[in-house]
matplotlib code that plots the C-alpha trace (Angstrom):
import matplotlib.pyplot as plt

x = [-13.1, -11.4, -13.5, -12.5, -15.0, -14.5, -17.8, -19.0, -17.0, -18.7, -18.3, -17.6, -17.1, -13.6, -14.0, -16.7, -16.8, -16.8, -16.6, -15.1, -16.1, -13.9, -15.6, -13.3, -13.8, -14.1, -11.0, -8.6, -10.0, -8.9, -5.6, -4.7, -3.4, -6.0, -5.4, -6.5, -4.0, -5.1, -4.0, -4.5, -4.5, -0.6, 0.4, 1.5, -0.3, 0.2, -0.4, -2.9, -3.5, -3.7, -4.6, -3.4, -5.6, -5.6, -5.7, -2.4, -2.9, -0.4, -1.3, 0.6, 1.6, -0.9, -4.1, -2.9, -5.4, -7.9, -8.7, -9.4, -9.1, -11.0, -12.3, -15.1, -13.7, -17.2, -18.1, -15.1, -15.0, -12.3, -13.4, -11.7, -13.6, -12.3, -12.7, -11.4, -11.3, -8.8, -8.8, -5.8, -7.2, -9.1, -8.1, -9.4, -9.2, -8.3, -8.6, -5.9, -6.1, -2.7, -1.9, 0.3, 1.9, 2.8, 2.6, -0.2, -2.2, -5.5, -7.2, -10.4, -11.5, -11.3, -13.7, -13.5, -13.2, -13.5, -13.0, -14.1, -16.5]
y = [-16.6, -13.6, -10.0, -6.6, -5.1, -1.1, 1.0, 5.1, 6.0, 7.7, 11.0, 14.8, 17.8, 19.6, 20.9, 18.2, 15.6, 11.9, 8.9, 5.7, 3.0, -0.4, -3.4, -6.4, -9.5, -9.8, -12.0, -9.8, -6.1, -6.1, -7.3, -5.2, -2.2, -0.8, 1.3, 3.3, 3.3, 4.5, 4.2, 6.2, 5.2, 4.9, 5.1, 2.5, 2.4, 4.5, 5.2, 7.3, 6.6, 4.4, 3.7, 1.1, -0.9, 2.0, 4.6, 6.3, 7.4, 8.2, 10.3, 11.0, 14.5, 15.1, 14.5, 16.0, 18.3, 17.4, 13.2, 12.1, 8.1, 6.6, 3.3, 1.7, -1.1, -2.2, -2.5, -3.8, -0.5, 1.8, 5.1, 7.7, 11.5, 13.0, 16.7, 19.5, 17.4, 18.0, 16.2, 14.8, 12.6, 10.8, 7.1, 3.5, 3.6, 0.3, -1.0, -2.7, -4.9, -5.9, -8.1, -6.7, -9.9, -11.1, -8.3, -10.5, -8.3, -8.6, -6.2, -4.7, -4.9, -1.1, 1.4, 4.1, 7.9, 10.6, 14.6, 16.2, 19.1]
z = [64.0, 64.9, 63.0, 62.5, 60.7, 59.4, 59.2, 58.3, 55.1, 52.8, 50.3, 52.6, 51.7, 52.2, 55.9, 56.8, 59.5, 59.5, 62.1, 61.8, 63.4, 64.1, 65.7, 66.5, 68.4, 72.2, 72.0, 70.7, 71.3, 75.1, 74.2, 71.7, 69.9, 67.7, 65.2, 62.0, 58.9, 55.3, 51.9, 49.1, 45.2, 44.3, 47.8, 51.0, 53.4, 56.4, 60.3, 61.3, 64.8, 67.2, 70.8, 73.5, 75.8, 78.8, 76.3, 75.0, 71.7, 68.9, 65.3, 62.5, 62.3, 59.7, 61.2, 64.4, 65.9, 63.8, 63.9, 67.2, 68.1, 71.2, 72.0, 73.8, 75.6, 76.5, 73.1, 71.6, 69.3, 68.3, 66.9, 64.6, 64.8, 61.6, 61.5, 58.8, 56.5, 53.3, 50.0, 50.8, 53.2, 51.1, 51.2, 51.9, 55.9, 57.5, 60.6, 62.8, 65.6, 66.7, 69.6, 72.6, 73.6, 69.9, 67.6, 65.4, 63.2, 61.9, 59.5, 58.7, 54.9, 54.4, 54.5, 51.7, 52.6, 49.9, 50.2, 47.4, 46.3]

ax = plt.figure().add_subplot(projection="3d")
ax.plot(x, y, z, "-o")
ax.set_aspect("equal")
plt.show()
């Protein structure tokens, strides 16, 4: 049975630091695009970033500069460094394993993330 499993949320301060971790199944994480999207209450659920399979990575222009998405293809883990973080960002962060040859997606559960003082 195929896994992606979302780990790290948790409560930050405005200007704190968080990591994300993604974990997915050896049978898909080498074939796939993974990525991080996020959805806040009232809102659809949008890119983040994501990273190919030899390492391009994409962001959406408002976490540029300040998330940072990498993977360990060893450990079939995708990472997201978030930095500066704003209230704003605060969202249910899920993770997205999507298959290169097909375009089949498989999703985390969510992970919450909330910015607040």
């Amino acid at each position: 049975q195929v896994q992606v499993v979302e780990s790290g949320g948790g409560l930050v301060q405005p200007g704190g630091s968080l990591r994300l971790s993604c974990a997915a199944s050896r049978s898909i994480f080498s074939l796939s695009i993974m990525g991080w999207y996020r959805q806040a209450p009232g809102n659809q659920r949008e890119l983040v970033a994501t990273i190919t399979s030899s390492g391009n990575t994409n962001y959406a222009d408002s976490v540029k500069g300040r998330f940072t998405i990498s993977r360990d293809n060893d450990k079939n883990t995708v990472y997201l460094q978030m930095n500066s973080l704003k209230p704003e960002d605060t969202a249910v962060y899920y993770c997205n394993a999507q298959l290169s040859f097909s375009g089949r997606n498989f999703w985390g559960q969510g992970t919450q993330v909330a910015v607040s003082s």
